[in-house]
Structure formats: C-alpha cells, structure tokens
PDB file of N, CA, C and O in Angstrom:
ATOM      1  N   UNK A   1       3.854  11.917 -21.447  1.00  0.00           N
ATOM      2  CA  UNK A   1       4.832  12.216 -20.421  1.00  0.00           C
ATOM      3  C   UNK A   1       4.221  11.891 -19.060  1.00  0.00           C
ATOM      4  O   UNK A   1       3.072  12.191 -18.734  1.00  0.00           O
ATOM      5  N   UNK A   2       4.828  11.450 -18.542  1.00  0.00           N
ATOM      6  CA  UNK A   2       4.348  10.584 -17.175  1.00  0.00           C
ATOM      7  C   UNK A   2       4.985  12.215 -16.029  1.00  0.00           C
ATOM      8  O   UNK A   2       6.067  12.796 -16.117  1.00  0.00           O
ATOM      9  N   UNK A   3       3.867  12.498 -15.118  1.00  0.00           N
ATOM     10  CA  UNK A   3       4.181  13.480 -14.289  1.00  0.00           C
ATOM     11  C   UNK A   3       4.165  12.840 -12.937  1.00  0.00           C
ATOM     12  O   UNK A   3       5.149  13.106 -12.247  1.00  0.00           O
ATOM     13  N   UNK A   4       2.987  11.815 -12.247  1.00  0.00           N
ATOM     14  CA  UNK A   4       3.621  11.718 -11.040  1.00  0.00           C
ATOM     15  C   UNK A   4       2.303  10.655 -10.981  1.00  0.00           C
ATOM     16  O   UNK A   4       1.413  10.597 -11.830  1.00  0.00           O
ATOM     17  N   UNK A   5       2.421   9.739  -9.624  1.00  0.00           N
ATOM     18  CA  UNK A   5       1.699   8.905  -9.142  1.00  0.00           C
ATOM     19  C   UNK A   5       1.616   8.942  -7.481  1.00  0.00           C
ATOM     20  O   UNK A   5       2.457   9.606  -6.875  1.00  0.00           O
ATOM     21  N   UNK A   6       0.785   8.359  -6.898  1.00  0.00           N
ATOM     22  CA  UNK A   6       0.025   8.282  -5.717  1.00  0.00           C
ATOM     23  C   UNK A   6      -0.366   6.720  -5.268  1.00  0.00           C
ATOM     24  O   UNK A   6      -1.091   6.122  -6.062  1.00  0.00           O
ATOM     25  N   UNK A   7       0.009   6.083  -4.187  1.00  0.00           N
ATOM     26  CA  UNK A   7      -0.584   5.134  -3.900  1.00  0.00           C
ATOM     27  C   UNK A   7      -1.942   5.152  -2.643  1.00  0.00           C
ATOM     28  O   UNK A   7      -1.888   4.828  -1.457  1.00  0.00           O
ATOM     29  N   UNK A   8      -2.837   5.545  -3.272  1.00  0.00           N
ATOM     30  CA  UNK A   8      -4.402   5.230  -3.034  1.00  0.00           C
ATOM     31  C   UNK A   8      -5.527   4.304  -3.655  1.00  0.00           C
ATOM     32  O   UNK A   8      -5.290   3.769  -4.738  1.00  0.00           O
ATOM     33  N   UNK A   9      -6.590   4.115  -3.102  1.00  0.00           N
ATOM     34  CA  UNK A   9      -7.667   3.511  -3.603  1.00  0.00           C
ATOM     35  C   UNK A   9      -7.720   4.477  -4.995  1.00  0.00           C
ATOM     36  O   UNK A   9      -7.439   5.674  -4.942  1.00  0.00           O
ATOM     37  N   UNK A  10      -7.991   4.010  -5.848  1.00  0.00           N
ATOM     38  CA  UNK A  10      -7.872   4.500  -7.356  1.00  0.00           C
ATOM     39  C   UNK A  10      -9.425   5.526  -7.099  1.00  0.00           C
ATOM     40  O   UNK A  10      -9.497   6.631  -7.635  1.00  0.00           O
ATOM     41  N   UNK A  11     -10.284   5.122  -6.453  1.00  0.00           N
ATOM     42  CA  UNK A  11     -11.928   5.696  -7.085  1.00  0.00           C
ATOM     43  C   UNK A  11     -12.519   4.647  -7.667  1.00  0.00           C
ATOM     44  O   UNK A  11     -13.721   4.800  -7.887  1.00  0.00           O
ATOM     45  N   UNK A  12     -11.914   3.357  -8.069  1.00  0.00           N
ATOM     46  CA  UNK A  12     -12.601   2.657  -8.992  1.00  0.00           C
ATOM     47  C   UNK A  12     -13.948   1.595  -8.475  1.00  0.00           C
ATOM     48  O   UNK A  12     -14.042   1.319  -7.279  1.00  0.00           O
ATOM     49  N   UNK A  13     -14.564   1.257  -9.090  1.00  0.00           N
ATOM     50  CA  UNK A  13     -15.534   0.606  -8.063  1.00  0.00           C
ATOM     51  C   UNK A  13     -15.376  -0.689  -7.735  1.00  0.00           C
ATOM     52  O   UNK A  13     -15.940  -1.266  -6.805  1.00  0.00           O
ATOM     53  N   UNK A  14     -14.407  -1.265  -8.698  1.00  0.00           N
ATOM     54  CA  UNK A  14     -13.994  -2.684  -8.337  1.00  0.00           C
ATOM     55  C   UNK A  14     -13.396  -2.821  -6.986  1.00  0.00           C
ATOM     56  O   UNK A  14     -13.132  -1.649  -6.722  1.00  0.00           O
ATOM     57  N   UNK A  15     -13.008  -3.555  -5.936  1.00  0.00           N
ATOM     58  CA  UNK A  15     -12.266  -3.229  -4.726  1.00  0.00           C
ATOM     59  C   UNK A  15     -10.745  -4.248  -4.837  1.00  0.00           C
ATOM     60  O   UNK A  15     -10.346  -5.272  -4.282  1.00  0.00           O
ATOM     61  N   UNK A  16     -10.122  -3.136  -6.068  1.00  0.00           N
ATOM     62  CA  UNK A  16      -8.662  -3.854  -6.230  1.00  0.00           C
ATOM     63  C   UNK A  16      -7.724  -3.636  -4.510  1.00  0.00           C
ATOM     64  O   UNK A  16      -7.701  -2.579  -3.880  1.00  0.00           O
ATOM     65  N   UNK A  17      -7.295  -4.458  -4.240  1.00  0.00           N
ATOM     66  CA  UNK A  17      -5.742  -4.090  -3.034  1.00  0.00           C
ATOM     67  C   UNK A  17      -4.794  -3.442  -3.787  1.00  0.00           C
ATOM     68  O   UNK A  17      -4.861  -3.486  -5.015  1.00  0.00           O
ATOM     69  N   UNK A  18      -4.133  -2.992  -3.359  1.00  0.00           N
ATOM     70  CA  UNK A  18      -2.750  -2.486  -4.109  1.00  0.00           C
ATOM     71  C   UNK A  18      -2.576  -2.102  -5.204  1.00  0.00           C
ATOM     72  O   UNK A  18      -1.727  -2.544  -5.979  1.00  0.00           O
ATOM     73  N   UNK A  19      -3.565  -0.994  -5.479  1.00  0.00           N
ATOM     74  CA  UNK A  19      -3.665  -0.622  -6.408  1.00  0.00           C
ATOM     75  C   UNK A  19      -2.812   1.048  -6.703  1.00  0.00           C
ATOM     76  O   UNK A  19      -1.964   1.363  -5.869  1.00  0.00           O
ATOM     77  N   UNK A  20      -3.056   1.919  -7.751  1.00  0.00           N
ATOM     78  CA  UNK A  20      -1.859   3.224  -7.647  1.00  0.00           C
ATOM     79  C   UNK A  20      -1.998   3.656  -9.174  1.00  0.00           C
ATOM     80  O   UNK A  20      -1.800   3.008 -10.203  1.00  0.00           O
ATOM     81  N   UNK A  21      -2.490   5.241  -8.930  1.00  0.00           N
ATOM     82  CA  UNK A  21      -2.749   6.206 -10.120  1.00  0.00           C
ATOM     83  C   UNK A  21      -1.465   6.414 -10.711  1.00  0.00           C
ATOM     84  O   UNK A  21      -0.390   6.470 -10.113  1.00  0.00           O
ATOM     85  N   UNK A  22      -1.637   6.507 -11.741  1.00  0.00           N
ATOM     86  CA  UNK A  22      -0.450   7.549 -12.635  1.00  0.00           C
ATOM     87  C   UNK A  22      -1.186   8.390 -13.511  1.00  0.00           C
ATOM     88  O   UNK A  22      -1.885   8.043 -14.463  1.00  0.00           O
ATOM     89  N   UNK A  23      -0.868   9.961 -12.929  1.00  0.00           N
ATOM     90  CA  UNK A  23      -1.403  10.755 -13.781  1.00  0.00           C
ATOM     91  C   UNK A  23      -0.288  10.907 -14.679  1.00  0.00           C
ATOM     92  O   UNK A  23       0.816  10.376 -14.561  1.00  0.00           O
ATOM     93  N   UNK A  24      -0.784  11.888 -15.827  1.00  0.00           N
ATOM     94  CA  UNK A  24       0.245  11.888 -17.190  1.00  0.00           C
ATOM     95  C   UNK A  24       0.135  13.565 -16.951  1.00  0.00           C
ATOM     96  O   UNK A  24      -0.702  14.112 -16.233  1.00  0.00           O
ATOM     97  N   UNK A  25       1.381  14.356 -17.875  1.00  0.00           N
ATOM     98  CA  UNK A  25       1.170  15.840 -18.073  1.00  0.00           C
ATOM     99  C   UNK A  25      -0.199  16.330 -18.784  1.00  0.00           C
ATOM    100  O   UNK A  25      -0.592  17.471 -18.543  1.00  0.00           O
ATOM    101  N   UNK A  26      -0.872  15.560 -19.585  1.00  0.00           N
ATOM    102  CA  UNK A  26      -1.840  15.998 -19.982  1.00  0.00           C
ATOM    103  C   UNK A  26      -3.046  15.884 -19.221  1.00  0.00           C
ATOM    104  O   UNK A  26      -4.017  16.467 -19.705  1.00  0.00           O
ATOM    105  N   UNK A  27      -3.212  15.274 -18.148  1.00  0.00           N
ATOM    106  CA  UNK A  27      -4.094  15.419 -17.077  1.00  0.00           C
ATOM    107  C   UNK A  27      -4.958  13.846 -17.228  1.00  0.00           C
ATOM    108  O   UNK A  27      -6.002  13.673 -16.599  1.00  0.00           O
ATOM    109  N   UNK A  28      -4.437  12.871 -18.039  1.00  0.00           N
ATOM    110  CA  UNK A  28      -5.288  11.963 -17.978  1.00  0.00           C
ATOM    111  C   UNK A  28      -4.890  11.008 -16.586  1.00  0.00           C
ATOM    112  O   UNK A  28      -3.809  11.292 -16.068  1.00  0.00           O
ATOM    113  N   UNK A  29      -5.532  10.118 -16.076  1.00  0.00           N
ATOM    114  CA  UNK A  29      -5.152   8.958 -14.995  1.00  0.00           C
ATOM    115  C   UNK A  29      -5.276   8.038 -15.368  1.00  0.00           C
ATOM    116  O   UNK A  29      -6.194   7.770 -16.143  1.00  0.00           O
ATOM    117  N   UNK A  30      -4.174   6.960 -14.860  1.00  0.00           N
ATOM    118  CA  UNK A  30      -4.513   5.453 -15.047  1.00  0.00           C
ATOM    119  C   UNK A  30      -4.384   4.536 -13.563  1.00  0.00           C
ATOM    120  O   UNK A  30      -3.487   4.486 -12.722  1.00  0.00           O
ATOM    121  N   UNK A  31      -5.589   3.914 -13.660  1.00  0.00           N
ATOM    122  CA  UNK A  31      -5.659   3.168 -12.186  1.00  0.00           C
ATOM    123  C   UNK A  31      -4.541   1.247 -12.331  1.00  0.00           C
ATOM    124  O   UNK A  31      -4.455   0.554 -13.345  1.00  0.00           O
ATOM    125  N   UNK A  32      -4.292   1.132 -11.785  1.00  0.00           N
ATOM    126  CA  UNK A  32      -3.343   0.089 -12.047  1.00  0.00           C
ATOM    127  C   UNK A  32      -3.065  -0.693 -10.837  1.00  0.00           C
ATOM    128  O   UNK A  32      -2.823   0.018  -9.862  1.00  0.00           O
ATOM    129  N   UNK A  33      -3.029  -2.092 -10.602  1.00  0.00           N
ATOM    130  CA  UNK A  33      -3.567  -2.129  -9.451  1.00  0.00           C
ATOM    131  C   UNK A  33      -1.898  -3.823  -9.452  1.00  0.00           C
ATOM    132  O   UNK A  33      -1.951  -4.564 -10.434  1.00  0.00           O
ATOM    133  N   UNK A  34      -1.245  -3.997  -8.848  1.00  0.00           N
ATOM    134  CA  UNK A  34      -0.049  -4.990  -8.498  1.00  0.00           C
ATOM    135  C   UNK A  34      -0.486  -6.012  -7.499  1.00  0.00           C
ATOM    136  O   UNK A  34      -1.160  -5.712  -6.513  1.00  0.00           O
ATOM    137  N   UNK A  35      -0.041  -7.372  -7.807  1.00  0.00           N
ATOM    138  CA  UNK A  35      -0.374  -8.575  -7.237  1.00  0.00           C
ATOM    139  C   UNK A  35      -0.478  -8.375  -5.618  1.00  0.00           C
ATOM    140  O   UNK A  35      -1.409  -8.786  -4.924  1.00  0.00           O
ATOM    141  N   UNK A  36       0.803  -7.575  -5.106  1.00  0.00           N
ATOM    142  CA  UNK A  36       0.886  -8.120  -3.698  1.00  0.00           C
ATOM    143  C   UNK A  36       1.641  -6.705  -3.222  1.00  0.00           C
ATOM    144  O   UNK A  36       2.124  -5.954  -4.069  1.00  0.00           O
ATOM    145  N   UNK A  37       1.720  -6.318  -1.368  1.00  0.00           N
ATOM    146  CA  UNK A  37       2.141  -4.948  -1.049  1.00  0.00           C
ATOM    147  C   UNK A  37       3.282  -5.093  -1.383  1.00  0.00           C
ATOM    148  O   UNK A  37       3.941  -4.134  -1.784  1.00  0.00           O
ATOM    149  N   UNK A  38       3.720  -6.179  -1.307  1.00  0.00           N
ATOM    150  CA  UNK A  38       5.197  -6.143  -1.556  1.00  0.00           C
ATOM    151  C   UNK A  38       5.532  -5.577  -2.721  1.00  0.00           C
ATOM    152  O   UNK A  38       6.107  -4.494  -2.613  1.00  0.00           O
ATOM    153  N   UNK A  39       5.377  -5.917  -3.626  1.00  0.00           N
ATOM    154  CA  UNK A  39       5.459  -5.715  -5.413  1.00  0.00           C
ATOM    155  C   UNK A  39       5.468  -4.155  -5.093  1.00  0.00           C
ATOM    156  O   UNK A  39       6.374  -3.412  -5.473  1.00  0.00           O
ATOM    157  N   UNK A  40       4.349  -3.729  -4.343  1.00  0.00           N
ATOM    158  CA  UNK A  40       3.608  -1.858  -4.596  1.00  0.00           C
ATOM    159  C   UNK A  40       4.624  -1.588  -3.795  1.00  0.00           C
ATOM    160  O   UNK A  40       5.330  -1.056  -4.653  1.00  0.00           O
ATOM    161  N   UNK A  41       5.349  -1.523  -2.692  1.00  0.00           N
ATOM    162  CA  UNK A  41       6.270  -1.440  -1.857  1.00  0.00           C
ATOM    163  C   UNK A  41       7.780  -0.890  -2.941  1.00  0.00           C
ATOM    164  O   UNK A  41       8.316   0.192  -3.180  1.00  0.00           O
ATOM    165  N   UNK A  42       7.984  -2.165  -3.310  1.00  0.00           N
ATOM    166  CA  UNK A  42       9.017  -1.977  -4.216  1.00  0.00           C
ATOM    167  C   UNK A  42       9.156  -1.005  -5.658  1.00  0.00           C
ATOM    168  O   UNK A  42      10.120  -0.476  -6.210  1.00  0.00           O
ATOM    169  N   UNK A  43       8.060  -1.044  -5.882  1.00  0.00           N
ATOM    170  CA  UNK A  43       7.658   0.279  -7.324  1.00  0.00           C
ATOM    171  C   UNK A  43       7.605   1.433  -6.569  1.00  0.00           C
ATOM    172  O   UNK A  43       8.030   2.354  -7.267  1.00  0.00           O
ATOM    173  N   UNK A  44       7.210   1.906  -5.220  1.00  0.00           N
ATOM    174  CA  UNK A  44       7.088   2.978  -4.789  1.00  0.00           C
ATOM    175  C   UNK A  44       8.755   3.142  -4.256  1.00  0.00           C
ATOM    176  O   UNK A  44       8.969   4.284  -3.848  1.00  0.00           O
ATOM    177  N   UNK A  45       9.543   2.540  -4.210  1.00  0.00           N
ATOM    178  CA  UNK A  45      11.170   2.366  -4.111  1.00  0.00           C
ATOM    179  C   UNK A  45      11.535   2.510  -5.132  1.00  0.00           C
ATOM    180  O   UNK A  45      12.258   3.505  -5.183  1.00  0.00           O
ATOM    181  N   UNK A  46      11.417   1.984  -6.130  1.00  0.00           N
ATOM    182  CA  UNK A  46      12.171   2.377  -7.392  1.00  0.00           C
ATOM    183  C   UNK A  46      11.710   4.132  -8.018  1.00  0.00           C
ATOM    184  O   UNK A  46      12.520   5.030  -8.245  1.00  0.00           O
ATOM    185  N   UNK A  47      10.593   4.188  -8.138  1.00  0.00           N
ATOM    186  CA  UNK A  47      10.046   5.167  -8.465  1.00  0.00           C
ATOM    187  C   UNK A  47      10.866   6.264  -7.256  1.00  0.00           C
ATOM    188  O   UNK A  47      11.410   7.208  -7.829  1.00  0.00           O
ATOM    189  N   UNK A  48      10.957   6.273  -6.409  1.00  0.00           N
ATOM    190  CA  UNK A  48      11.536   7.726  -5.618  1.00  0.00           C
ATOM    191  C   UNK A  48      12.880   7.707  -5.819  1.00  0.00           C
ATOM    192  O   UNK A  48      13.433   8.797  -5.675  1.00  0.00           O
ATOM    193  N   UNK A  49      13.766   6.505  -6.198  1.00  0.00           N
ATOM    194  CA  UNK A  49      15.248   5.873  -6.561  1.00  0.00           C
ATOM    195  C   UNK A  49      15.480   6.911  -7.998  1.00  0.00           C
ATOM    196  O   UNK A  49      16.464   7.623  -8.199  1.00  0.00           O
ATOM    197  N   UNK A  50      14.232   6.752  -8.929  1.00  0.00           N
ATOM    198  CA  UNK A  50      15.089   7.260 -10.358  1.00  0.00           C
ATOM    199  C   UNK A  50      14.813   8.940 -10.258  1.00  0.00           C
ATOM    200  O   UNK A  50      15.415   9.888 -10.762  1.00  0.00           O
ATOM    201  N   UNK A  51      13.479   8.850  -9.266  1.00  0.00           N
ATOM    202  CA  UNK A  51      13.289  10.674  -8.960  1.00  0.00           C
ATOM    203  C   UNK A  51      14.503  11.374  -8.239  1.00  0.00           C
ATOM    204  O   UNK A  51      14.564  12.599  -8.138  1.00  0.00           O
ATOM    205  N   UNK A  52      15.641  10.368  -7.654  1.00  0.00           N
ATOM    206  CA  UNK A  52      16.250  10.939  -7.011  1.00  0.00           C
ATOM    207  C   UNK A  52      17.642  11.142  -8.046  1.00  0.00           C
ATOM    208  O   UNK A  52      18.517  11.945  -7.721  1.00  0.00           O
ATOM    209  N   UNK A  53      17.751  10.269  -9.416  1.00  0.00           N
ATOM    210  CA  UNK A  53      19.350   9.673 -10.093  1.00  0.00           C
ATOM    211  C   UNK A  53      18.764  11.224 -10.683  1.00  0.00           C
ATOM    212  O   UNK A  53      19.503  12.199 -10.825  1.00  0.00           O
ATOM    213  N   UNK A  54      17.317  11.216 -10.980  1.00  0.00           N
ATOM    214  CA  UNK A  54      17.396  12.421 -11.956  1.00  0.00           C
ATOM    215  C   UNK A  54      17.183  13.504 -11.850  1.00  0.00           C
ATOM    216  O   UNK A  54      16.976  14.301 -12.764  1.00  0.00           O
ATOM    217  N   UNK A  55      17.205  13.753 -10.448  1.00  0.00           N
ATOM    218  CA  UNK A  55      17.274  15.204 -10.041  1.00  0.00           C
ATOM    219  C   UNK A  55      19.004  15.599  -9.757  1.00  0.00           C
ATOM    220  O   UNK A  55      19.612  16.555 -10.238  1.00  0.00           O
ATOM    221  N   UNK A  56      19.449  14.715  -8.984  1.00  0.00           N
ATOM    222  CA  UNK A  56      21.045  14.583  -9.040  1.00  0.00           C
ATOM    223  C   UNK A  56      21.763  14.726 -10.107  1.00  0.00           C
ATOM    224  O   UNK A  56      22.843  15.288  -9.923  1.00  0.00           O
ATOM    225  N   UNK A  57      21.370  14.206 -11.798  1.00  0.00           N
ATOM    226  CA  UNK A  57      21.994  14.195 -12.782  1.00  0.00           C
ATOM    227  C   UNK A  57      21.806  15.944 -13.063  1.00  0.00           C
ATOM    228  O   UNK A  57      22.683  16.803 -13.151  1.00  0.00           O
ATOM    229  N   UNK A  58      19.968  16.102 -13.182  1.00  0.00           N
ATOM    230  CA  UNK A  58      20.149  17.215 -13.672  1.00  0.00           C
ATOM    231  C   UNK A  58      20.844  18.512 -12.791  1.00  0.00           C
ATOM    232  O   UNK A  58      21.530  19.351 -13.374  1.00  0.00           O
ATOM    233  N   UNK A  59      20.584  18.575 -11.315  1.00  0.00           N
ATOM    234  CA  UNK A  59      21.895  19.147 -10.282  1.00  0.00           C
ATOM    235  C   UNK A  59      23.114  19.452 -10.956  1.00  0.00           C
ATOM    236  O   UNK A  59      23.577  20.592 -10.918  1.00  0.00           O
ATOM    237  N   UNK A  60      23.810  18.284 -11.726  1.00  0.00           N
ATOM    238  CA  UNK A  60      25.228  18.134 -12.103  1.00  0.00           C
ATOM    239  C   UNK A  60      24.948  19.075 -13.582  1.00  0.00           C
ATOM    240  O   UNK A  60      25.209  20.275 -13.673  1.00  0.00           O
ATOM    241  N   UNK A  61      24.723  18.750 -14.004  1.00  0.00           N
ATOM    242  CA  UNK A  61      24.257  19.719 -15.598  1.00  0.00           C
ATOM    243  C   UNK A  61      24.063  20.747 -15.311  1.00  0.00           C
ATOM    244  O   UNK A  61      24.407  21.568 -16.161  1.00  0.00           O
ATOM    245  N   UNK A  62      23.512  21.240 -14.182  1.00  0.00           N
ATOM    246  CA  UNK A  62      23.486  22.478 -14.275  1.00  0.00           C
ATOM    247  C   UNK A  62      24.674  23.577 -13.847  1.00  0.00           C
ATOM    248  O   UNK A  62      24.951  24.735 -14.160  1.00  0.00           O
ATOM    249  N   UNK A  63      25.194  22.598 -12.990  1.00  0.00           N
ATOM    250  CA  UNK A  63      26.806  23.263 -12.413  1.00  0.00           C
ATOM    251  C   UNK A  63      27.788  22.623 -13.351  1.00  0.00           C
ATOM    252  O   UNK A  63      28.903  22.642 -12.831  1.00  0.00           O
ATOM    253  N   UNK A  64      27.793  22.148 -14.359  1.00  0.00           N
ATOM    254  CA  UNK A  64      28.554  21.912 -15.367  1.00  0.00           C
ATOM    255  C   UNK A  64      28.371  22.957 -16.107  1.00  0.00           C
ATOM    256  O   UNK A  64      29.254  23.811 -16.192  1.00  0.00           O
ATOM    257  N   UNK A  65      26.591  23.119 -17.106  1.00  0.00           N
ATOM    258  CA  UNK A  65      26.582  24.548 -17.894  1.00  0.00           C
ATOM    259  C   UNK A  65      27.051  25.946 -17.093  1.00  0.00           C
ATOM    260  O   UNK A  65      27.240  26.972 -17.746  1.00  0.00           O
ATOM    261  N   UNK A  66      27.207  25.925 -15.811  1.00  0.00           N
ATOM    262  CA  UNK A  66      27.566  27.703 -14.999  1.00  0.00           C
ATOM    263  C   UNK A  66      29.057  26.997 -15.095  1.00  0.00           C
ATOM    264  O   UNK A  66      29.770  27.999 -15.158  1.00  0.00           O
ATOM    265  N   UNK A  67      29.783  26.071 -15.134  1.00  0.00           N
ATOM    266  CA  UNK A  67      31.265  26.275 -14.633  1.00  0.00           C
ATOM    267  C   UNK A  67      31.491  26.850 -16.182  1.00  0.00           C
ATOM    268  O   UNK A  67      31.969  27.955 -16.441  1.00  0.00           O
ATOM    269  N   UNK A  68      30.997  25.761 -17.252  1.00  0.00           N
ATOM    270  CA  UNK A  68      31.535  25.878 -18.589  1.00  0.00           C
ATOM    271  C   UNK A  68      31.367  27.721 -19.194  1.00  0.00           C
ATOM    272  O   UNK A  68      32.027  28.287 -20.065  1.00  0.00           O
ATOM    273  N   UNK A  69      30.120  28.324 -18.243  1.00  0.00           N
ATOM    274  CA  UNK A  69      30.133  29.761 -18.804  1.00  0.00           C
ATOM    275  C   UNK A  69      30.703  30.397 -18.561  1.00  0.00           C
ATOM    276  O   UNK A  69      31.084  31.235 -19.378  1.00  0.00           O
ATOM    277  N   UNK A  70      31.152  30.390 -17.168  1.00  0.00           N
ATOM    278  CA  UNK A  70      32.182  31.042 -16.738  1.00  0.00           C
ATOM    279  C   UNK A  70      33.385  30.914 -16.533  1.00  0.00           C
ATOM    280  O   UNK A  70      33.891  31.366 -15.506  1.00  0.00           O
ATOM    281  N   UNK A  71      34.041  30.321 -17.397  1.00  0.00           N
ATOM    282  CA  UNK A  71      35.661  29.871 -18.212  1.00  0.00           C
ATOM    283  C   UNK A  71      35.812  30.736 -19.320  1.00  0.00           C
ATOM    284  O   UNK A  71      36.808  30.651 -20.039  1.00  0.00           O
TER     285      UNK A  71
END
C-alpha cells in the first residue's frame, strides 16, 4: 500500500536530479529518480489530482451512507 511521497534528494549517494521517495504503509522507501523537472512537475500534479478525486469520492460516500441511515 503506497502511503505518501516527497520530492527531495533521496539520501542516495549517487547525485540523481529529480529524483522522489515513496514510502509504503509498511515503512519501506523507494528512491526513484525521472528524466527531466518537467516529468517530476507533472507526477507531483497528478499525484495531488487523484489525492484530491479520492478524498472527494470518499466525502460523497460518506454523506450517501448518513443520508441512506437516516431514511
């Protein structure tokens, strides 16, 4: 399960550019590093895009399960 990411220098000793952690729920990291800012630009856009469809979806589910209980 993927919990969240960060765009920083990973720690790693290689000196990647544009590089960006993803930690997992179980606490592991992966350093991962994209051709160009642009590319990292755009993943850090999409990535806050689906954090946003799926906080909104689940928003709606939840005032769907309280309308449906209280009918």
């Amino acid at each position: 399960m993927l919990c969240g990411w960060r765009v920083q220098g990973c720690g790693s000793t290689d000196c990647r550019a544009n590089c960006f952690e993803i930690s997992t729920a179980d606490g592991c990291s992966h350093c991962l590093a994209i051709e160009t800012r642009e590319e990292l630009l755009q993943l850090e856009k999409a990535w806050h895009k689906a954090t946003y469809v799926a906080v909104k979806h689940l928003a709606v589910s939840i005032v769907a399960a309280y309308i449906a209980a209280t009918v």
